[in-house]
C-alpha positions in Angstrom: 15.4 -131.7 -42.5 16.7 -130.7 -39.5 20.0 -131.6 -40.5 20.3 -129.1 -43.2 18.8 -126.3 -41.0 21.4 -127.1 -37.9 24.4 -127.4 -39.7 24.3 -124.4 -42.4 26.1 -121.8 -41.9 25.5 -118.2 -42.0 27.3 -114.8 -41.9 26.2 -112.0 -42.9 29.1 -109.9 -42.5 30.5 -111.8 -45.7 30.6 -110.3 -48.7 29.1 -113.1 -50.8 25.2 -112.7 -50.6 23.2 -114.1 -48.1 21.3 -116.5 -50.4 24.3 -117.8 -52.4 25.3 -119.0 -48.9 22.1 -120.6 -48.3 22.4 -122.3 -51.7 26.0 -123.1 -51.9 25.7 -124.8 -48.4 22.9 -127.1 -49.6 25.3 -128.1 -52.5 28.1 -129.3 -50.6 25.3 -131.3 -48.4 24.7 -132.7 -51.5 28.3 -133.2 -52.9 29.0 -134.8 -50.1 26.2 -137.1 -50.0 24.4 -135.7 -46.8 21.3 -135.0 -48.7 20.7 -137.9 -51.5 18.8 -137.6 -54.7 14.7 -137.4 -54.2 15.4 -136.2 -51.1 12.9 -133.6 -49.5 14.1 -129.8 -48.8 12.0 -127.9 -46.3 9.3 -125.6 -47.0 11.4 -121.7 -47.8 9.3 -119.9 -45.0 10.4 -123.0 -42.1 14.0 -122.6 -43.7 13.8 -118.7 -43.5 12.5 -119.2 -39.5 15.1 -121.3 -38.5 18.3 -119.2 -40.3 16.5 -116.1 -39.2 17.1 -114.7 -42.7 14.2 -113.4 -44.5 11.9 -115.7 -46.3 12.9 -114.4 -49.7 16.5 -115.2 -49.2 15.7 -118.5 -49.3 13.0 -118.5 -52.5 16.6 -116.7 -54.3 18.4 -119.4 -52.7 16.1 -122.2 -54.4 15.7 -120.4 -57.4 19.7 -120.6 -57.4 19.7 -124.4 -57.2 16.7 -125.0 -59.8 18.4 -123.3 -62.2 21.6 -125.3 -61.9 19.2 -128.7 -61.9 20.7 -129.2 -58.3 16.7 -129.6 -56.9 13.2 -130.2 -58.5 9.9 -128.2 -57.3 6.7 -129.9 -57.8 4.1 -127.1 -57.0 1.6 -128.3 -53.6 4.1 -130.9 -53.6 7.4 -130.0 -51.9 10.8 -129.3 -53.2 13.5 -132.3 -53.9 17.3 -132.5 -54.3 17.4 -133.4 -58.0 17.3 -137.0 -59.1 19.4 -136.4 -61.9 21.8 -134.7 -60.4 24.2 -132.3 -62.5 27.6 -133.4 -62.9 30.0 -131.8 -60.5 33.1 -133.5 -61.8 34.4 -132.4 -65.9 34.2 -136.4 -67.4 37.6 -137.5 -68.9 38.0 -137.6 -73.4 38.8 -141.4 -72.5 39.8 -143.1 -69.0 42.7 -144.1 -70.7 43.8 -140.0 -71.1 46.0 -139.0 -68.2 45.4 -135.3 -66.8 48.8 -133.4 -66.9 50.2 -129.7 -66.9 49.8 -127.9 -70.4 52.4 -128.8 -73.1 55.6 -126.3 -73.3 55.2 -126.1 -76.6 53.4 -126.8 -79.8 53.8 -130.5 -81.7 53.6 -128.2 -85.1 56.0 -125.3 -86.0 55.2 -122.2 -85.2 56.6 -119.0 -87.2 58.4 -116.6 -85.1 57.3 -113.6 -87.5 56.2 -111.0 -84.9 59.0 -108.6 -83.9 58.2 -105.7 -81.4 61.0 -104.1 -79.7 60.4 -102.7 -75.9 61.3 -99.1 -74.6 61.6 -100.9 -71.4 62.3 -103.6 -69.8 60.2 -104.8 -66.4 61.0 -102.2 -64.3 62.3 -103.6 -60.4 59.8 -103.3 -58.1 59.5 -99.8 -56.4 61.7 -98.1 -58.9 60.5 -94.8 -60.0 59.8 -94.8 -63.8 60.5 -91.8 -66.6 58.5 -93.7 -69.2 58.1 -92.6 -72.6 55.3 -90.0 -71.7 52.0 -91.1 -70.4 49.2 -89.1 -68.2 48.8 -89.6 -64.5 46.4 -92.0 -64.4 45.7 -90.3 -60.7 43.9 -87.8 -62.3 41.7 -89.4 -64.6 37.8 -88.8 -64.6 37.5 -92.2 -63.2 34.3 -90.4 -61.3 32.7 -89.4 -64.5 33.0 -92.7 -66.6 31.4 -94.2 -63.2 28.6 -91.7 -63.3 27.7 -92.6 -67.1 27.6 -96.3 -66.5 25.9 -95.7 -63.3 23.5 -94.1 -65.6 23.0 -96.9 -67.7 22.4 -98.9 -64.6 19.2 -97.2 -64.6 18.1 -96.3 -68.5 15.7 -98.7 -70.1 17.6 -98.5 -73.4 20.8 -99.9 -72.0 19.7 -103.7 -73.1 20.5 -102.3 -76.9 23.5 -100.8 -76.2 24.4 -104.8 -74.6 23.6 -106.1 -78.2 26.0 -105.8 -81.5 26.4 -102.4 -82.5 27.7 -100.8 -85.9 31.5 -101.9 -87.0 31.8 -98.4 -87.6 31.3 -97.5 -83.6 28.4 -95.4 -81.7 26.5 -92.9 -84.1 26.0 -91.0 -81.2 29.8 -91.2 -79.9 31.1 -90.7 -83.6 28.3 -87.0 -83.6 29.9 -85.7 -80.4 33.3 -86.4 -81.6 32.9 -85.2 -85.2 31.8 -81.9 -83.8 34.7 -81.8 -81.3 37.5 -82.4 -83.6 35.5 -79.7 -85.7 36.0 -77.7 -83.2 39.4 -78.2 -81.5 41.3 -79.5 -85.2 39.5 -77.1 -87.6 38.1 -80.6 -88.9 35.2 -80.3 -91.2 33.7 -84.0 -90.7 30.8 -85.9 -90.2 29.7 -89.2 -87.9 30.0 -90.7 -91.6 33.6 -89.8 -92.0 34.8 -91.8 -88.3 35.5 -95.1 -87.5 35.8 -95.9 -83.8 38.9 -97.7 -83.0 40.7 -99.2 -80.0 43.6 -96.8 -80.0 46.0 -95.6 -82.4 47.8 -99.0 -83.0 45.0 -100.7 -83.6 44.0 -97.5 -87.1 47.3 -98.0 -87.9 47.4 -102.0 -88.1 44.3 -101.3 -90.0 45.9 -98.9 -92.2 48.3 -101.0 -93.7 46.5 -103.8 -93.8 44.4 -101.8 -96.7 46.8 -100.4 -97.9 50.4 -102.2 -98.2 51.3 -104.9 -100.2 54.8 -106.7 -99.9 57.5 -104.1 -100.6 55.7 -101.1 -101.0 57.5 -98.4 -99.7 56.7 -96.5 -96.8 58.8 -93.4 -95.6 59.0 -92.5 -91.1 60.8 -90.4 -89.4 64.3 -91.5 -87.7 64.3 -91.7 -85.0 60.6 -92.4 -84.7 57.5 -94.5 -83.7 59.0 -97.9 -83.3 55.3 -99.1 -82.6 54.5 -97.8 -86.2 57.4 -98.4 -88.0 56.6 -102.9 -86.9 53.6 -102.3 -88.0 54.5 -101.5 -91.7 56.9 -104.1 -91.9 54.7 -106.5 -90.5 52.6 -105.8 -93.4 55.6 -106.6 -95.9 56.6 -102.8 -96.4 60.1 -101.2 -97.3 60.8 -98.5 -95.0 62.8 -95.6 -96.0 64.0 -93.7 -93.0 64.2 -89.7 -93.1 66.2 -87.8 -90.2 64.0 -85.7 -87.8 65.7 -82.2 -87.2 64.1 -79.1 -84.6 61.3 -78.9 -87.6 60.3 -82.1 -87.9 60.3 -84.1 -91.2 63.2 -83.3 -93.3 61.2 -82.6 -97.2 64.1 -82.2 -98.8 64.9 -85.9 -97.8 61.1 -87.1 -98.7 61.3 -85.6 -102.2 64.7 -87.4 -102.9 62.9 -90.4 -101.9 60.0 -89.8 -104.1 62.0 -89.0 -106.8 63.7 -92.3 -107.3 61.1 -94.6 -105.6 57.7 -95.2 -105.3 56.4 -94.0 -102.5 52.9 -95.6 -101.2 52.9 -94.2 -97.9 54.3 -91.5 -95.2 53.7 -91.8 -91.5 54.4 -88.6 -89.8 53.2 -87.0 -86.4 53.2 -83.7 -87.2 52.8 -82.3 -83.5 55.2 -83.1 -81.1 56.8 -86.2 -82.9 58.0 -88.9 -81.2 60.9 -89.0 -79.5 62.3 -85.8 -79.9 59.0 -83.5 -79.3 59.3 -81.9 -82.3 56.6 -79.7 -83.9 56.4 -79.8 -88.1 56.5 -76.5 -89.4 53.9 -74.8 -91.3 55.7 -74.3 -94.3 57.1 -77.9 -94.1 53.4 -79.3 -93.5 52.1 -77.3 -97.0 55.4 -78.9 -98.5 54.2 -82.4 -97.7 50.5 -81.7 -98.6 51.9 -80.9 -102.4 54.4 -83.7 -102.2 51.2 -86.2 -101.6 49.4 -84.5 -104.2 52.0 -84.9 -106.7 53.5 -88.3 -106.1 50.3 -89.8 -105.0 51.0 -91.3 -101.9 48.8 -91.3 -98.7 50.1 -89.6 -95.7 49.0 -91.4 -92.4 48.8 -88.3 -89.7 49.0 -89.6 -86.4 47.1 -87.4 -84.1 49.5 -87.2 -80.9 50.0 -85.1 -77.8 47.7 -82.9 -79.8 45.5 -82.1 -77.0 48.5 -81.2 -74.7 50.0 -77.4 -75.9 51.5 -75.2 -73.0 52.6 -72.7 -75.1 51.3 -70.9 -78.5 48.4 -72.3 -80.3 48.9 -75.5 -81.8 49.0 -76.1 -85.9 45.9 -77.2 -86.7 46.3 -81.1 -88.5 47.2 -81.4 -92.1 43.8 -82.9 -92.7 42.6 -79.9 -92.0 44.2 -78.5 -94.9 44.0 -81.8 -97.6 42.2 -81.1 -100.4 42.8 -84.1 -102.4 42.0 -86.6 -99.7 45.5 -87.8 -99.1 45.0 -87.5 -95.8 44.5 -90.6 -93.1 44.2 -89.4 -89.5 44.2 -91.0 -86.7 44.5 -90.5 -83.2 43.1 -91.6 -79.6 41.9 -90.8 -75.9 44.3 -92.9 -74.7 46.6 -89.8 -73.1 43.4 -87.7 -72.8 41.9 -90.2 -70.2 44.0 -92.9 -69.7 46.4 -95.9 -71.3 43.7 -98.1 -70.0 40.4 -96.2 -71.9 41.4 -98.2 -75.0 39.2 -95.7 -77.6 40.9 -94.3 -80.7 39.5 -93.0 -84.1 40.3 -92.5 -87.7 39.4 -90.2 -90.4 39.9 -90.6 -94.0 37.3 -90.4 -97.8 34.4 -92.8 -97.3 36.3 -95.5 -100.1 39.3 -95.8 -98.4 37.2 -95.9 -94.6 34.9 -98.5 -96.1 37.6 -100.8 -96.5 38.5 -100.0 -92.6 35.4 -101.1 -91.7 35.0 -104.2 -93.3 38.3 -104.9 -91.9 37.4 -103.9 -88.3 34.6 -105.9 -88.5 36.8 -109.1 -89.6 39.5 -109.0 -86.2 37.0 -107.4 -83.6 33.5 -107.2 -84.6 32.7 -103.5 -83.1 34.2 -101.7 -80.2 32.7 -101.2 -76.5 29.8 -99.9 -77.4 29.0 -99.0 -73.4 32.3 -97.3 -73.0 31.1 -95.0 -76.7 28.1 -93.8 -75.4 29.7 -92.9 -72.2 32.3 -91.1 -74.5 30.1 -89.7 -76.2 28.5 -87.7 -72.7 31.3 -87.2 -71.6 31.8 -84.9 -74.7 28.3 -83.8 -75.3 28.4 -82.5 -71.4 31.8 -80.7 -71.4 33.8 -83.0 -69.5 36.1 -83.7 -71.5 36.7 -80.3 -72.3 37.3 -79.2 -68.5 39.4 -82.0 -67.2 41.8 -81.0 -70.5 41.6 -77.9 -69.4 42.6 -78.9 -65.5 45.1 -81.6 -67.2 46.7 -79.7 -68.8 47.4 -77.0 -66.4 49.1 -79.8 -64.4 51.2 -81.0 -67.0 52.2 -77.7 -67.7 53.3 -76.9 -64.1 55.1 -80.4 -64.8 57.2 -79.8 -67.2 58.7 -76.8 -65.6 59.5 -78.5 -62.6 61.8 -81.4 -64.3 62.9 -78.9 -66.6 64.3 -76.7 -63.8 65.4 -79.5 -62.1 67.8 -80.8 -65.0 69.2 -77.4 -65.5 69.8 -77.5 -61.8 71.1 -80.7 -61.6 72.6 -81.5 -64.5 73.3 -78.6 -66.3 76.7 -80.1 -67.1 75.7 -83.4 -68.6 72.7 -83.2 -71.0 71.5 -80.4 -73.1 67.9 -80.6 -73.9 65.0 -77.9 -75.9 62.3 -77.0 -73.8 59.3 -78.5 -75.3 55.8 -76.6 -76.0 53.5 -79.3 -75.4 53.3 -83.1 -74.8 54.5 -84.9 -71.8 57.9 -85.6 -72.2 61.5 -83.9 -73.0 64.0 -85.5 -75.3 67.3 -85.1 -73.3 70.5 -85.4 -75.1 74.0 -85.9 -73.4 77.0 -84.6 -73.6 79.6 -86.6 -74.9 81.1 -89.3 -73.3 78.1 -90.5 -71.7 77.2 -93.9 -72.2 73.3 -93.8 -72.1 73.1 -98.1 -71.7 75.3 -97.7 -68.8 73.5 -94.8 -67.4 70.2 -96.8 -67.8 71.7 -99.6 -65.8 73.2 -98.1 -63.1 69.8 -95.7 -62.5 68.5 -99.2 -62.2 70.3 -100.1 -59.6 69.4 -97.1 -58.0 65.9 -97.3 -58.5 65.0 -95.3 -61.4 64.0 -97.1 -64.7 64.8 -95.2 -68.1 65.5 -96.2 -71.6 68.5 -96.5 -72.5 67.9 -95.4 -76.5 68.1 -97.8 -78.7 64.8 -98.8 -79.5 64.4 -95.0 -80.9 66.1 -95.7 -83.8 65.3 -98.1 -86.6 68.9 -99.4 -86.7 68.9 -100.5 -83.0 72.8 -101.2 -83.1 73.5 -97.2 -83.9 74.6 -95.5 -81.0 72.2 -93.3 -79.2 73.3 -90.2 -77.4 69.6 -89.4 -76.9 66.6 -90.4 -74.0 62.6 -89.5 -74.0 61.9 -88.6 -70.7 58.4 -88.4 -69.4 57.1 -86.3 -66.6 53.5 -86.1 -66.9 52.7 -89.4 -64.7 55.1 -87.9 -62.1 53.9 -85.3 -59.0 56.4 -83.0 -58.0 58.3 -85.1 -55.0 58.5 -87.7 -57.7 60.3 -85.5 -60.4 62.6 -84.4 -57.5 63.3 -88.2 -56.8 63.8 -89.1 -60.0 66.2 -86.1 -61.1 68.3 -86.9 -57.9 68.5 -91.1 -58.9 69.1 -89.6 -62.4 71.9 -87.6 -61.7 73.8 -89.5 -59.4 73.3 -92.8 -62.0 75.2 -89.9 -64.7 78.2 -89.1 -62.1 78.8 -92.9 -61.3 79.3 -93.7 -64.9 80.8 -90.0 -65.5 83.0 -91.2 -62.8 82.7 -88.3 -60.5 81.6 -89.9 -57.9 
């Protein structure tokens, strides 16, 4: 016994606990045959005395070991290292079977069906980024998701919100949203009419799951949502591309379309689309409400950058509008909080969301139903409300900056629309500007940016055209950026 007391080690300026010390000590001992099986561990106060810990470190200590079978306690008798020891070596399938690395590939074929296109390549290490528009993740209320689930910590209902919850998400998540979008979108919904998604991409993977079949024909904007658009073709759908002008969606174009086709679904963002930031007008948004109602196809309204408005009132959502429940809306609190808070919704008549569900419930089961109820606090409480309301005075203040900056800078190479809202501009150049080799040589520089192409359904059109994002960037960062930016457009201008 005096072995295991002499040679154990302590320290207590470790982070790993005291007791898992104590315990993980006496399992090498045994591992390494110092203490054999049957043999007798002392008493947990002499332990305690002799490692000058307190006596209930070791009791958590054994109570460690006995529930890993690595000792036995008899009661008036003693405590033992474990006869039967627990085996601290994974057995072999059969000694004949060799361990080795992992296979490089499979022995059976394997489709190579999944196409997804990237606005960006793995940025160097270092380089500044204009992504395609995302918040500062700086600023998120990381403080106030830590107080909620600090608060479960201590609630005596948090053991049910650990269980399986409803496919459909948090009752009490989808309340406080229903009466938020009521009151922010002019929505007039229930919890009935939400089902609590992971994002955007994940309602509208569910989407057209329900709804496509092979060929059907769905029309999006070009250039547009390349996230969306693989999606629907995933699904087996016929896209039928429709130019985006200063208004949005052209309907002339959709009705042409309609006319000669049948149309099974349209995928629009009606506020600030993306790329170009566009806002669809009002009378183009009644236009496409009547379009819907008289060809009969369902318009999937992706709720985007909605939130974010620095100037003007936003248009409240077509589905605030839809009479005739052609409307599926969708959106997220992915740029509200972060990229990270992976939390979306969608809206749509209880037939159509019933199908969702069951769907839901087949590839994920039910959301995180910890993360919901936070959510929904975080709603019920205000918060959300007040950091949009701090967010997006900083976004705001944002935009002006890299907007004065490119006039400043590069007045004399790009032309670009100042946008109302959302958090990035779509710059176009001025001809004669390569925007690949631009892309590359900012690279170089240290500065990633797209080059374009991935905007575009037909990737091998030329783009004269970049998204760039300024919301995740402070103001020396804007400053640094614009500078890399515009000496990457001279170099391949040739000016310098």
């Amino acid at each position: 016994m005096a072995l295991i007391e002499n040679s154990l080690t302590i320290d207590k300026t470790l982070a790993v606990p005291v007791y898992l010390q104590v315990s993980n000590g006496i399992i090498n001992h045994i591992r390494q045959g110092i203490l054999k099986p049957g043999a007798p561990l002392p008493a947990s106060r002499v332990l305690a005395k002799n490692l000058h810990v307190h006596r209930q470190t070791v009791v958590s200590a054994y109570d460690e070991l006995y529930a890993q079978s690595w000792i036995d306690i008899y009661p008036r008798k003693g405590i033992f290292v474990a006869k039967n020891l627990p085996d601290v070596v994974p057995r072999r399938l059969a000694a004949t079977i060799q361990s080795h690395a992992l296979a490089s590939e499979t022995s059976f074929p394997v489709p190579d069906k999944i196409h997804v296109a990237s606005l960006f390549n793995k940025p160097a290490d270092g380089n500044l980024i204009f992504n395609d528009g995302f918040p500062d993740t700086r600023i998120a209320p990381v403080e106030l998701m830590v107080r909620e689930y600090r608060r479960f910590a201590n609630y005596r209902f948090t053991p049910t919100y650990l269980m399986y919850g409803l496919e459909q998400g948090s009752l009490n998540f989808r309340t406080e949203l229903a009466k938020f979008l009521s009151a922010t979108r002019g929505l007039n919904v229930t919890a009935a009419d939400i089902l609590i998604t992971k994002g955007v991409q994940m309602a509208l993977y569910l989407t057209a799951q329900v709804l496509l079949s092979k060929n059907d024909v769905v029309i999006v904007g070009d250039p547009g949502y390349s996230g969306a658009n693989e999606i629907f073709e995933h699904s087996g759908a016929k896209l039928e591309l429709v130019p985006i002008d200063e208004h949005g969606l052209n309907m002339d174009a959709v009705e042409t379309i309609c006319k000669s086709k049948k149309v099974k679904m349209l995928y629009v963002i009606p506020h600030h689309h993306t790329p170009t930031t566009a806002t669809l007008s009002s009378e183009r948004r009644i236009r496409l409400l009547e379009l819907a109602k008289k060809y009969k196809f369902a318009i999937i309204e992706d709720d985007y950058d909605f939130d974010f408005q620095y100037s003007g009132s936003p248009i409240l959502p077509l589905a605030s509008i839809d009479t005739c429940g052609n409307v599926i809306y969708v959106g997220s609190f992915c740029k509200t909080i972060a990229p990270g808070i992976r939390i979306g919704f969608m809206i749509a008549p209880p037939n159509f969301l019933l199908q969702a569900i069951k769907l839901r419930k087949l590839i994920d089961r039910q959301g995180e139903h910890l993360l919901e109820e936070a959510m929904a606090n975080l709603l019920k409480n205000g918060d959300i409300s007040r950091h949009l309301k701090k967010a997006n005075k900083l976004y705001h203040e944002r935009r002006d900056i890299l907007c004065g900056l490119l006039n400043a800078h590069l007045g004399d190479y790009i032309t670009f629309k100042v946008p109302d809202g959302g958090f990035a501009i779509w710059v176009n150049y001025k001809q004669g500007i390569d925007p690949v080799k631009v892309a590359q040589k900012a690279s170089e520089l240290g500065l990633t940016i797209s080059a374009g192409q991935d905007y575009y359904h037909d990737r091998s059109n030329k783009c004269n055209s970049v998204r760039i994002g300024f919301a995740s960037l402070n103001e020396q960062e804007l400053e640094d950026a614009v500078a890399i930016f515009s000496k990457a457009i001279k170099k391949v201008s040739g000016i310098i």
